[in-house]
N, C-alpha and C positions, 0 to 999 in steps of 0.2 A: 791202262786204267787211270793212267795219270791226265790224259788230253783232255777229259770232263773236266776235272779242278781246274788246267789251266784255262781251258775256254769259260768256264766260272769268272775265274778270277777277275782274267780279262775284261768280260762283259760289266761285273761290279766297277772295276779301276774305270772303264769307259763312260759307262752311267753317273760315276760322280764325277769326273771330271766333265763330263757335258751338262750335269744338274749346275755343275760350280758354274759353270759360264752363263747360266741362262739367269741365276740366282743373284751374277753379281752384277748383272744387263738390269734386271729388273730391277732389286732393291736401290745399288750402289749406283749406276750411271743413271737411272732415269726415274726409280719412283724416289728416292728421300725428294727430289728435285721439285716431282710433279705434287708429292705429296702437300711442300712448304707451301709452292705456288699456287695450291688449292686453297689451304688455310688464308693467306697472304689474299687470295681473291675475295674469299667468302667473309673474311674478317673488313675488309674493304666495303665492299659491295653494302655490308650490312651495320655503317658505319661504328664497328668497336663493339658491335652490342653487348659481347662476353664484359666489356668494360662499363658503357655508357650507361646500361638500363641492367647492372651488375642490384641492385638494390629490389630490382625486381624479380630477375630470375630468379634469385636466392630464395625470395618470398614464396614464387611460385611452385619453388623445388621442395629444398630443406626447411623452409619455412610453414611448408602445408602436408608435411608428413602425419602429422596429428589430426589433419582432416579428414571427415569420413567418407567425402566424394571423392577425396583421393588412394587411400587406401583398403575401404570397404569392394568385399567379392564382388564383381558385377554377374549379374544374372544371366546376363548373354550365356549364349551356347562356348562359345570359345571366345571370348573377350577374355580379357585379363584387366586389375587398374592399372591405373599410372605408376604407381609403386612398385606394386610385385613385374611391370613391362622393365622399370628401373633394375630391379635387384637382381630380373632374370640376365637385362645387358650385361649387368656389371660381377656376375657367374660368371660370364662365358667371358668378359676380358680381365678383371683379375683371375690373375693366373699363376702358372712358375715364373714366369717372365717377371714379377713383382717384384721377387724373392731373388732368386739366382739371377736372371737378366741385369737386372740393378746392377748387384754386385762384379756382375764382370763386364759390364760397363764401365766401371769406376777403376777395376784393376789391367785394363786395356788403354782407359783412356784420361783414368786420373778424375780427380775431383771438380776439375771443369766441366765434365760430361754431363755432370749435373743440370747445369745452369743448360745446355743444352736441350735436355728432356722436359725442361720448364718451358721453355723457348717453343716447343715440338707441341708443348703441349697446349699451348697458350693459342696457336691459331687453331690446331687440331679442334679444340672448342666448337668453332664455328664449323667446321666440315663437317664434324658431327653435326651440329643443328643441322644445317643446309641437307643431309641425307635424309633426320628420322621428318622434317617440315615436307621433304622430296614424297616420303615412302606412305607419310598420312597422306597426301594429297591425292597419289594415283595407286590407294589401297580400297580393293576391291574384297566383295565374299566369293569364296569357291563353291564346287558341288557341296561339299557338308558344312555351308553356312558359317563357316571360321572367315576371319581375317586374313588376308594374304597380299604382304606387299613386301616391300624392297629394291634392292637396285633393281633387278630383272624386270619390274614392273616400269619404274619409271623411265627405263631407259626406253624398252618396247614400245610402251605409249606415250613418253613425255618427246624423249629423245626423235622417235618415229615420224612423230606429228610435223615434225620440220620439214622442208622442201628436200627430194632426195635422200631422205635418210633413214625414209621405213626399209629397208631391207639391211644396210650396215646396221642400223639399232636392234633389231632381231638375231642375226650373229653376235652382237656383243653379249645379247641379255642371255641366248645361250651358252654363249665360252664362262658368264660372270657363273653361272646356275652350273655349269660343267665344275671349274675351279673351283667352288664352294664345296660341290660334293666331295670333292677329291679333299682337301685341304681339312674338311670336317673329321675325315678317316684320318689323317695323319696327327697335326698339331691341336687338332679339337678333342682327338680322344689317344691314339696310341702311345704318341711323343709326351702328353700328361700322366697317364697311366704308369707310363716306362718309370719317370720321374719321383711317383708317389710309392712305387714300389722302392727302389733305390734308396731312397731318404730313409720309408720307414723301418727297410731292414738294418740301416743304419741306428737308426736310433733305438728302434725294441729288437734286440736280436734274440732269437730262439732257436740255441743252437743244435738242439735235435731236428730242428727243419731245417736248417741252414746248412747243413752238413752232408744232409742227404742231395748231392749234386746232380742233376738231371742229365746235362750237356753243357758244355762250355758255358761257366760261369751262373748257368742259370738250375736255382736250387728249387724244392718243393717249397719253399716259401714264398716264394714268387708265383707258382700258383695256386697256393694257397691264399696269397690276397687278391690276385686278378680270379677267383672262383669268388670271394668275399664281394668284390666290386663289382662285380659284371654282375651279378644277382641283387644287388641295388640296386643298380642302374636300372637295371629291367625294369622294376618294381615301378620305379620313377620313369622313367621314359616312355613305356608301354602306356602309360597311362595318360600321355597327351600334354600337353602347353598346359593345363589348368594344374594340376600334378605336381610337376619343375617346377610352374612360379607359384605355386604354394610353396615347395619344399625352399627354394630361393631367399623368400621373399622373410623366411626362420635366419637361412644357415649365412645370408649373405653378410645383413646386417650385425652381427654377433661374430664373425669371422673377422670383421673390418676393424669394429672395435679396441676387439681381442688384441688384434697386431697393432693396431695404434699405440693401446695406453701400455703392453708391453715395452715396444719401442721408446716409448718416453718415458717409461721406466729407466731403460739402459743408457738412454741419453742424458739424462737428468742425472745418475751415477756417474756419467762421466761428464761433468756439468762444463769443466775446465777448458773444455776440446769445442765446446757447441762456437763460442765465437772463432776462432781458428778455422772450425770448419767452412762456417759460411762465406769466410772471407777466401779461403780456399777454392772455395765453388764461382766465386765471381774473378777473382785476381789471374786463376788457371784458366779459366772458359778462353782469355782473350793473350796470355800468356804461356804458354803450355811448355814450350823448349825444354824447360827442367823436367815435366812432368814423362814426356814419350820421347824423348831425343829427339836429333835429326833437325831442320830447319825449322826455323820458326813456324813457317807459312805451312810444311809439311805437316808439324805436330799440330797448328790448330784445325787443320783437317780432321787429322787422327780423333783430335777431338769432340770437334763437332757432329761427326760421320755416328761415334760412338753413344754419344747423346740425344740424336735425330731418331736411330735405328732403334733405341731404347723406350723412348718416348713414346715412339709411334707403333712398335711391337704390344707395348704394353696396352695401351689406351685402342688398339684398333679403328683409330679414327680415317676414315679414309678407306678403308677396307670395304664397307659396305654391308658389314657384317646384322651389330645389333642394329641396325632398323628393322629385319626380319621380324624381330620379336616385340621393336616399340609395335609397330604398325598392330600388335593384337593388341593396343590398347585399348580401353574403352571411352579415350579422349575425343574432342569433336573437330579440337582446333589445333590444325596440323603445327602451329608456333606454340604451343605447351608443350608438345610432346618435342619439338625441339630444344627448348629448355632443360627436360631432362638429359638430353644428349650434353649439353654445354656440362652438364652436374657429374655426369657420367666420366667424361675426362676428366674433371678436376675430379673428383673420389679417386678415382684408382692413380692418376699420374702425380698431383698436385697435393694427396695426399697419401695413398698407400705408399709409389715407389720413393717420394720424397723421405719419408719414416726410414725406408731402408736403409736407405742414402746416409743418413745423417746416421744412421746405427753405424755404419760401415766406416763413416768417416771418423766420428767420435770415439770410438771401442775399441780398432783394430789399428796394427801397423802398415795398411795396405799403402796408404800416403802419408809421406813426410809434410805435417798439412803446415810448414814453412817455409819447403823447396819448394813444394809440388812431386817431390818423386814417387815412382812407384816401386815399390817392394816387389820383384819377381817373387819373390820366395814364401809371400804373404798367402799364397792360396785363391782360390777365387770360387764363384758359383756362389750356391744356399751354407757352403760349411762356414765363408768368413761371417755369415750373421749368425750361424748357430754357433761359432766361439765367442761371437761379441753376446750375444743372449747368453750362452754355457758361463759366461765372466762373471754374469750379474746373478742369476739364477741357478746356483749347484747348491744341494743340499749332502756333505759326505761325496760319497762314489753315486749318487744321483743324477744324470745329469740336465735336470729340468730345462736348461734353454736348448738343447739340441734337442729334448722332445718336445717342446712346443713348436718347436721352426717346423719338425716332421711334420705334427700333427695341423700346422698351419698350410705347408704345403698340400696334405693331403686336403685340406678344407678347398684351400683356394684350384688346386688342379681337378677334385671331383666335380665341384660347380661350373667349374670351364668345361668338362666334356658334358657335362647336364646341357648348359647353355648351347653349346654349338651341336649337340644333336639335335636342336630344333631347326636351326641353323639351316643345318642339313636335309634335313625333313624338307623343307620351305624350297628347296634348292631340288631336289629330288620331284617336290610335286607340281614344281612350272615345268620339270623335262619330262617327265612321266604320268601327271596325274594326281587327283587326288587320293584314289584308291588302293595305289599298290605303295600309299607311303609308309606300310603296317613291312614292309619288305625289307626297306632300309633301313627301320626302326631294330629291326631282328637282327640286319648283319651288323650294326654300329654297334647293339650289343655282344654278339660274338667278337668282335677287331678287340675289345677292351682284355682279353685272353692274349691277343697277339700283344698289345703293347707290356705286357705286363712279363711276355716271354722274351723280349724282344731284346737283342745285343749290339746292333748296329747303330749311328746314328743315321745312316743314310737317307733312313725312313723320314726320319725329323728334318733332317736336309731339303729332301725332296717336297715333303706338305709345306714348308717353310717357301718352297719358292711357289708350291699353287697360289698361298696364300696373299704373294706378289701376285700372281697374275689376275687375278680374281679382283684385283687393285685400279688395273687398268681401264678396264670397259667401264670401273664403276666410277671413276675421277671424269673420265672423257665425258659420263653422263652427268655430272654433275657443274661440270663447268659449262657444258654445254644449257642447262638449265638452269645458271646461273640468274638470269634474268625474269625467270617465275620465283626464285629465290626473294629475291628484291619486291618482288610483287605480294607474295606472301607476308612479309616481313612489315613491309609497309603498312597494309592492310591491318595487319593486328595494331601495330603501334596507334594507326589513324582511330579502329575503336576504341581500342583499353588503355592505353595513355592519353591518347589526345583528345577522346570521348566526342569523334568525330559519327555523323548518321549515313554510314556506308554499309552497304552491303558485304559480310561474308564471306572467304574464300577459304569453302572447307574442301571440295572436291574437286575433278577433273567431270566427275559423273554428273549429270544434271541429274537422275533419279537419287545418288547418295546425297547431292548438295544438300535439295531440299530436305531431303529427312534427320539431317545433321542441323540443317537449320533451324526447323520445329525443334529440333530436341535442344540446343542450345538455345531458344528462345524462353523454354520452360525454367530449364537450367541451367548455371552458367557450368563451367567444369568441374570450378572449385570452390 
C-alpha cells in the first residue's frame, strides 16, 4: 500500500527538482541576460526615445486620456480603444508580483534591489514598444473578424520572410503559442487565484467556514470564494475582449489609484525615513556587502539578479504577453500603440512597484536603511506592506490596512487572470482555430476552482518557468526584427515630429496598409 506514495513522492521530488533546473537555465543564466540585452538593443536602436521624445509619449499617452478618439467605444466588431487595449495590459501585468514580489525582493535583496527594478524597467520600456509596434504591424483579422496579433504572428511572418527561416520561425511561433497556453493556466489564473484566496481569508476570517476543514489545510472557505470568483470570471470572460476591457478599463484605473494615494498616505506618515530610504536604494544597488553578506562582487549580484527578476516579473516586458491585447486596438499607427507599451511599464514598475518599495522601506524594520542590513526576522511577501498599511490605518481591533492590502490584492490578482485569459484565448486560437476558442474559455474558467483548492507551489513553479519559455522564441523574434523596429520608428518620427511628406508604414498587408491609410487620412488617432 505504501509503493504508490512512495512512487508519488518520488515523481513530485523528481519534477521539481528538473522544473528548478530548467527554471533557473531559463530565468537565471540566460533570460535576465537576454532580457537586459533586448531592452539595451531596442533603447539603442531607437535612439533613447523612452527619454529623448519623453514629452511626447507622455502627451500621447497620459496626456490624451481625456480624449474622445482615445478613450470612446469603437464600433468595430472586436476593436477595443486605445485606453481600454491600455488598462486591459496593465490587468494582466499588475499583479501579486506588485504587492508581495516587491516586498521579497527588497527582503532577499535589500534596498538596492530597488534601483535595480528601475534599471529593468527603464530599458524594458522599449521592449515593450518594439513588441506592441511588432504585433500592430503584422496584425491581421481572423474568421470572426476580430484582431489577432502578437508574437506568434510576427515571428511566423516577419521572422519567416527572411532567408531560411520560414520553417525555424513557424516552430518558434508554435512553442511561444504552446508556452502561453500553458503559463495562462498556471501564473495567469491558478498561482493568482491560490493568492487572493490566502490573503482574503487572512484578512476577513469567518470562522464558521474556516473551521469546517476539507483536506489538508484547505477549508470551505476557499471554495467558497473560488465558487464566488469562477462565477465572475465566467460572467466576464465568456463574454469576449469587449466585456474584460470594459470591465478593465472601471476596475484598472481606481485600483491604481487607490494603492497609490494609499501608499503616500503611509509614506508621508512616515515622512522622516523617505530620504534615508532613497539614499538607501542608490548607495545599496552599488554597495550591498552589508546588506546580503558574503563578497562584495557576490552580494551585488544578489542584488541586482533580485531587482532584474522583480522588475521584469512584474512589468512583463519581454515576455510577449500584452501585445496580444494591444493589437485589438482600434489604433492605425503601429508607434502609438507602442507608446502605450512605454506607459505601460512605467504605471506598474516606475510607479505601482515603486509605491510598494518605498512603503516597505519607510514603515517596516525589514532594512537598517544606514547599514543596509536585512532583518531575517522582518517577514516578507504581501504581510510586510499589510503591517506597514495595518501601522497607519487601524481603527480599535479593526484592522483597515491589512484589509485594504487583501482587497487590493484581490483587485490586482482578479484583473490579471481577466487579462491573461485573453492572452490565452489568442494563443489557443493560432494552435487550434478560431472556433473552438469557446473550449478554453470553459476550462480557464473551471482551473480558477483548482487554484483556489490548491496547496502546492509546484503549480506556481512550474507556470513560472513556461512563462520563461514562452520568453525565448519571443526576444529571438524580436531582435531578429530589430531592423523594421528602426524603420518603423523612423517613419513616425519623419511624419509627426519632423512633418516630413512620406508615406506610412502601417502594415505588412498591402490590402490592410491601404485601408489604414484612407482611414488615418480622414483621421488622425488622436
Amino acid at each position: 500500500m505504501q509503493e504508490p506514495i512512495l512512487l508519488s513522492q518520488t515523481f513530485v521530488e523528481w519534477l521539481t527538482e528538473f522544473n528548478d533546473t530548467i527554471n533557473n537555465f531559463v530565468w537565471v543564466k540566460i533570460g535576465i541576460a537576454l532580457l537586459l540585452g533586448t531592452g539595451i538593443l531596442t533603447t539603442l536602436i531607437t535612439k533613447v526615445f523612452q527619454v529623448t521624445h519623453l514629452g511626447h509619449w507622455m502627451k500621447r499617452t497620459l496626456g490624451s486620456i481625456f480624449n474622445k478618439k482615445v478613450t470612446t467605444h469603437t464600433k468595430e466588431k472586436a476593436s477595443i480603444s486605445q485606453f481600454q487595449a491600455l488598462c486591459t495590459a496593465l490587468a494582466a501585468t499588475i499583479g501579486v508580483g506588485n504587492i508581495a514580489g516587491v516586498a521579497a525582493a527588497i527582503t532577499t535583496g535589500g534596498a538596492g534591489a530597488v534601483f535595480w527594478m528601475w534599471v529593468a524597467a527603464f530599458f524594458g520600456m522599449m521592449t515593450n514598444y518594439s513588441e506592441n509596434i511588432l504585433g500592430i504591424f503584422y496584425r491581421r483579422k481572423n474568421a470572426a473578424g476580430e484582431w489577432s496579433g502578437g508574437a506568434m504572428y510576427y515571428i511566423r511572418d516577419g521572422l519567416g520572410s527572411k532567408k531560411q527561416m520560414k520553417i525555424p520561425a513557424r516552430i518558434l511561433a508554435v512553442l511561444f503559442s504552446a508556452f502561453c497556453l500553458l503559463a495562462s493556466l498556471g501564473i495567469g489564473n491558478m498561482g493568482q487565484v491560490n493568492k487572493i484566496v490566502i490573503n482574503f481569508q487572512s484578512a476577513f476570517e469567518i470562522e464558521s467556514l474556516s473551521r469546517i476543514e476539507l483536506y489538508d489545510g484547505i477549508s470551505l472557505y476557499s471554495v467558497v470564494i473560488g465558487v464566488v470568483l469562477m462565477l465572475i470570471a465566467a460572467l466576464i470572460i465568456l463574454g469576449g475582449l469587449k466585456r474584460i476591457a470594459s470591465f478593465a478599463e472601471k476596475i484598472v484605473p481606481f485600483m491604481v489609484i487607490a494603492f497609490v494615494v494609499g501608499s503616500l498616505v503611509v509614506i508621508g506618515a512616515n515622512y522622516d525615513n523617505i530620504i534615508p530610504a532613497f539614499k538607501a536604494i542608490f548607495v545599496y544597488a552599488f554597495n550591498a556587502k552589508a546588506a546580503v553578506g558574503g563578497t562584495i562582487g557576490f552580494a551585488i549580484k544578489t542584488v541586482m539578479t533580485c531587482g532584474f527578476k522583480r522588475g521584469i516579473f512584474s512589468n512583463e516586458a519581454g515576455l510577449g504577453s500584452s501585445v496580444m491585447v494591444h493589437c485589438n486596438s482600434n489604433v492605425k499607427e503601429p508607434v502609438q500603440q507602442g507608446m502605450w507599451g512605454i506607459f505601460e511599464v512605467f504605471a506598474d514598475t516606475m510607479v505601482v512597484c515603486t509605491m510598494t518599495a518605498l512603503v516597505v522601506l519607510t514603515s517596516t524594520d525589514v532594512v537598517n536603511l544606514s547599514t543596509g542590513a536585512i532583518n531575517p526576522n522582518a517577514g516578507s511577501d504581501a504581510t510586510l506592506v499589510a503591517e506597514a498599511f495595518n501601522n497607519v490605518f487601524h481603527i480599535g481591533n479593526f484592522n483597515l490596512g491589512r484589509m485594504f492590502i487583501a482587497i487590493a490584492i484581490l483587485l490586482f490578482a482578479f484583473t490579471t487572470v481577466l487579462g491573461w485569459s485573453h492572452y490565452g484565448t489568442k494563443a489557443w486560437e493560432y494552435l487550434f482555430g478560431t472556433k473552438s476558442t469557446i473550449i478554453y474559455k470553459i476550462f480557464f474558467v473551471v482551473m480558477i476552482m483548482s487554484g483556489a483548492l490548491m496547496t502546492s507551489s509546484l503549480a506556481w513553479d512550474i507556470s513560472d518557468t513556461f512563462n520563461g519559455l514562452m520568453m525565448l522564441p519571443n526576444l529571438i523574434g524580436v531582435i531578429c526584427l530589430s531592423g523594421l523596429v528602426i524603420k518603423l520608428t523612423k517613419n513616425y518620427v519623419d511624419r509627426n515630429l519632423r512633418h516630413k511628406d512620406v508615406p506610412p508604414m502601417l502594415s505588412y498587408d498591402p490590402d490592410i496598409q491601404a485601408q489604414m491609410e484612407a482611414e488615418l487620412s480622414e483621421n488622425s488617432d488622436i
